[in-house]
RODO-2510 file (C-alpha; in nm, 4 decimals, decimal comma):
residues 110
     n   res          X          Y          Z
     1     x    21,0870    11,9889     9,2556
     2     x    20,8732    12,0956     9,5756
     3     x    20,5810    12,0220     9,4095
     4     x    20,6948    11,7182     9,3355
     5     x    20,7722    11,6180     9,7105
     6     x    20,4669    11,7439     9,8326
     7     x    20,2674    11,5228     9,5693
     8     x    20,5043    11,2102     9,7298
     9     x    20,4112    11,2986    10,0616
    10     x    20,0202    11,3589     9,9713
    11     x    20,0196    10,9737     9,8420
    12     x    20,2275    10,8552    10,1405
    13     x    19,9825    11,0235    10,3628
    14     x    19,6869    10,8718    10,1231
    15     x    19,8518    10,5328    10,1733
    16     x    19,9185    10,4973    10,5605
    17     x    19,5074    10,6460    10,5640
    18     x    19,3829    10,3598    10,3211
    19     x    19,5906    10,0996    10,5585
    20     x    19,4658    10,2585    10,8814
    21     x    19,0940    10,2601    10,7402
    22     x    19,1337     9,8729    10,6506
    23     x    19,2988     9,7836    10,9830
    24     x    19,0013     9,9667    11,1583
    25     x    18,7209     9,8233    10,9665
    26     x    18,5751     9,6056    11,2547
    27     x    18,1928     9,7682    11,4088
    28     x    18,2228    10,0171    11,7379
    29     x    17,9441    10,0793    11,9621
    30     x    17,9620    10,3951    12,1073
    31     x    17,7532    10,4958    12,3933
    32     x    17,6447    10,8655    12,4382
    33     x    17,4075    10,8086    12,7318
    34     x    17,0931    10,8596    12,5850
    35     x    17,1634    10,6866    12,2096
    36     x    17,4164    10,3919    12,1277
    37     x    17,5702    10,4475    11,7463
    38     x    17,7413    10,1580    11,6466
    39     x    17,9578    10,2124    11,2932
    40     x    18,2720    10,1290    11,1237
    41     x    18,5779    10,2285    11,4117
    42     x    18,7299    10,4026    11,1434
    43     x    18,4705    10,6282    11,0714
    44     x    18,4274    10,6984    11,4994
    45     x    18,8110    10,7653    11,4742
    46     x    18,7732    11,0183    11,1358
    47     x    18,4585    11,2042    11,3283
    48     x    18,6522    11,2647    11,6587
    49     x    18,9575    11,3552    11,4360
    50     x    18,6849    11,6375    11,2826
    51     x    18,5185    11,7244    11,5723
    52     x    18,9153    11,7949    11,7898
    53     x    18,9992    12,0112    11,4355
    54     x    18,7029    12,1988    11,4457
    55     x    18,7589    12,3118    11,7947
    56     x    19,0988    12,4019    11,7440
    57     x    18,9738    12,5833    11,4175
    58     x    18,7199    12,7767    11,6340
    59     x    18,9293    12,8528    11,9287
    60     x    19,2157    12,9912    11,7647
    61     x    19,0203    13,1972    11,5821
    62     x    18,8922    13,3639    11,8695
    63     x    19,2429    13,4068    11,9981
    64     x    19,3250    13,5854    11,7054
    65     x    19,0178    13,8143    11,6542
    66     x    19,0952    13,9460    12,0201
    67     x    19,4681    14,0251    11,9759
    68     x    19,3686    14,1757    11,6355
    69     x    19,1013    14,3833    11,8287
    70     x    19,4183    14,5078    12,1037
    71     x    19,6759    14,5326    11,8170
    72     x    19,4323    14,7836    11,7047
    73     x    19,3699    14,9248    12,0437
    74     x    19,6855    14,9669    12,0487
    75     x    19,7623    15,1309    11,7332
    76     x    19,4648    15,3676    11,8192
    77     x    19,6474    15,4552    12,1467
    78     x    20,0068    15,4815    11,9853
    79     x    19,8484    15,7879    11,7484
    80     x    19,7076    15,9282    12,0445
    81     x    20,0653    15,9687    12,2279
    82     x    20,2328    16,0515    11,9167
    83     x    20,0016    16,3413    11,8677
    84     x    19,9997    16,4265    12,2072
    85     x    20,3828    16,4467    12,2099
    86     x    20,4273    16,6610    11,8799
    87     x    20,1260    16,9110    12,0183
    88     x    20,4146    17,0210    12,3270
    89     x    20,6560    17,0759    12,0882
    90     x    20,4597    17,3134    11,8801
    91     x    20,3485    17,4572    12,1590
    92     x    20,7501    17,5075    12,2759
    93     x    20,8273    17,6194    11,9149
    94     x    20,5862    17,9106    11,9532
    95     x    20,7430    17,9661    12,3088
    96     x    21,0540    17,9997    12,1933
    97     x    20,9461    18,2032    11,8905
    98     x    20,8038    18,4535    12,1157
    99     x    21,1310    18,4552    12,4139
   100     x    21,3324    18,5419    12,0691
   101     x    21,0880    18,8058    11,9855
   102     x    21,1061    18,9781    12,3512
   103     x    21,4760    18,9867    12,3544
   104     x    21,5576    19,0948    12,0470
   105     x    21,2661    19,3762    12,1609
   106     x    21,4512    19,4204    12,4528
   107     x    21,7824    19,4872    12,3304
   108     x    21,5922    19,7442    12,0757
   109     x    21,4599    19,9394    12,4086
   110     x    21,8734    19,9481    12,6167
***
């Protein structure tokens, strides 16, 4: 049933592009400073629909390499102070292991 709802929305979508291309149809000069391109308005409207995409495309993607790059930064960092917080407690294992071994030595001695 989704499938079938998305296909109705893909035609309505196809529809309302055919009757937006056909209103549109009239010639557009557009003036870049150095060249004039005159061409359907529709396709003008299509290419500056592309062109805003593309540079969504491209700067979202940037946004996402770099907090992929500090998620792993991150991670990196996260290892570090886990390891650096089970090294103590080794180290006060083997503390403790040794307090236990002088008093029990020193009650041997009274």
């Amino acid at each position: 049933m989704k499938k079938q709802w998305s296909m109705i929305g893909a035609i309505v979508l196809l529809l309302i592009a055919v009757l937006f291309s056909w209103m549109n149809s009239q010639n557009a000069t557009v003036n870049f400073g150095f060249s004039k391109v005159t061409m359907p308005l529709v396709v003008i409207l299509v290419i500056a629909l592309l062109l805003g995409a593309l540079i969504a495309v491209l700067l979202s993607t940037t946004a996402y390499l770099r907090q992929k790059r500090e998620i792993k930064n991150l991670q990196k960092e996260l290892a570090a102070n886990k390891a650096m917080r089970r090294q103590p407690e080794a180290v006060a294992e083997s503390v403790s292991t040794e307090d236990k071994k002088e008093d029990s030595s020193e009650q041997n001695e009274e």
